[in-house]
N, C-alpha and C positions, 0 to 999 in steps of 0.2 A: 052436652058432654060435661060440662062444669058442674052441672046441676044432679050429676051423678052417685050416687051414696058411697058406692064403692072407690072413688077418685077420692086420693089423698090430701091433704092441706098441701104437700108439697108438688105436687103435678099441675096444681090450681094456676100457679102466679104463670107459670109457663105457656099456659092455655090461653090465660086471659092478655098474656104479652102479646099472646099471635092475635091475638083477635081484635086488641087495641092497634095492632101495626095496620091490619085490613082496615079496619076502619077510617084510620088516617088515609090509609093510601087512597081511596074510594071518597075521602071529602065529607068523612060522615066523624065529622071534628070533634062533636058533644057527646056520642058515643066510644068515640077514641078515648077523652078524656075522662069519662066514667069509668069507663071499663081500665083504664091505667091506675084508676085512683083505689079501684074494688084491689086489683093487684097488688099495691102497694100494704094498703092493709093486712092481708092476707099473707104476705111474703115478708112484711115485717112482725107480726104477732109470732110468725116461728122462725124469726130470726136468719132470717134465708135471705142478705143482705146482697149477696150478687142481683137476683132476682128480683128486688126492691129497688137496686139501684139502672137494670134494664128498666123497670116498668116507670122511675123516674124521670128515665131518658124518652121512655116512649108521650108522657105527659108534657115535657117539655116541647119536644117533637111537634104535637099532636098543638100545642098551644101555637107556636110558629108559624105552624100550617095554617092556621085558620086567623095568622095575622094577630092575638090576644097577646101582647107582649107586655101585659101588665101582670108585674111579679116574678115576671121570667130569672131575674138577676138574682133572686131570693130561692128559687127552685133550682139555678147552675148551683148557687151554693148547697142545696140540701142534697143535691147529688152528686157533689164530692163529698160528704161527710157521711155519704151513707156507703158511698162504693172504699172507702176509708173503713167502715166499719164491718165490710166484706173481705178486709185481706186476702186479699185475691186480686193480683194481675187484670183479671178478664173486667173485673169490677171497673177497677181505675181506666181501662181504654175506654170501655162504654162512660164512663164521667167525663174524662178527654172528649171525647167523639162530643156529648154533648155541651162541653164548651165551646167546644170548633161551630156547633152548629148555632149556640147563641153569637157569636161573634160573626157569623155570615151575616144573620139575620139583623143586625149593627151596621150590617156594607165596612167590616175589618178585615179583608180578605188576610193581612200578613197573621193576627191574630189567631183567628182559623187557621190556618195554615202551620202555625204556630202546634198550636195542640191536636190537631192530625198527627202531627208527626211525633208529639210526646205518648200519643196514642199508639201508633204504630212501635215506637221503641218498648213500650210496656209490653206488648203481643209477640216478642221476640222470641220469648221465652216459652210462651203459652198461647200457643194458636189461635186461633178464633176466627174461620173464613166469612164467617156474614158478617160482623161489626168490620172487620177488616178489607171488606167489599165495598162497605159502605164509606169508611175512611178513604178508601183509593179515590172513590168518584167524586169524594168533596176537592179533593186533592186535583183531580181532572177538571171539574168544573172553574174551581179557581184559577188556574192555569190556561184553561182556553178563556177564559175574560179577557187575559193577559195575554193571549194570544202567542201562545208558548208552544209548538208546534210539537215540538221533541217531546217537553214532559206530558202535553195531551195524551199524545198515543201511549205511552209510558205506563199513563195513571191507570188509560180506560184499558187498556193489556191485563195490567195487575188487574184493577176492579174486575173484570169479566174471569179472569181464573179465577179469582177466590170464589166468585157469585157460584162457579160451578162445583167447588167444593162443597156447597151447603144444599140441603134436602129444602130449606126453607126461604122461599122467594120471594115473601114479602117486603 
């Protein structure tokens, strides 16, 4: 579908978002990260800096996953200065979200935890049930570590309503 004549420069990064999320999810880490990085170019040459700064989040993601935590500290920064160059809300929770998620992967849970919730206060304003789906259950996960009983059920509540708000399940 990517490879389409008719599919736009701006339909592309979207595509390639979903398709870099499959891949991570399924453990196919080096195509995750190609596929994030094809995005990024793509959504930053037309300036579609939301978009750049999800496909940032999904390379980060995608690096985590597969344990590659060299440079990670240098790409949380390049996706806060891109989802900055998005002015846009949705931008900054997706950069949040992927700081909460370098800071897990550190064993910071208060830090996480941290920027979940800077994340969640940016979303206030401007919905977004799948990044907001995804925040709850970081939010859940951290909390039953800690064996939090109340805010478990709490999180995975929230996380499971937003999950059903969204068409997209990856």
């Amino acid at each position: 579908v990517i490879d389409r004549p008719n599919l736009s420069e701006q339909q592309k990064p979207v595509l390639l978002n979903q398709l870099a999320e499959f891949y991570r999810v399924n453990k196919e880490y080096k195509k995750a990260i190609e596929t994030a990085r094809k995005s990024i170019v793509i959504a930053s040459r037309n300036k579609n800096y939301t978009d750049a700064t999800k496909a940032y989040l999904l390379l980060l993601n995608s690096k985590i996953s597969a344990q590659d935590l060299d440079h990670t500290k240098q790409l949380t920064d390049t996706l806060l200065l891109t989802a900055k160059q998005a002015e846009a809300p949705v931008a900054m929770a997706y950069a949040y979200y992927g700081q909460a998620l370098f800071y897990k992967a550190l064993e910071h849970p208060e830090s996480s935890m941290q920027y979940c919730q800077m994340a969640l206060t940016t979303l206030e304003k401007h919905p977004d049930p799948y990044i907001t789906a995804k925040i709850y259950y970081q939010l859940y996960a951290i909390h039953s570590n800690w064996n939090n009983g109340g805010k478990v059920y709490l999180y995975a509540r929230l996380a499971l309503e937003n999950a059903l708000k969204t068409t997209d399940y990856t």
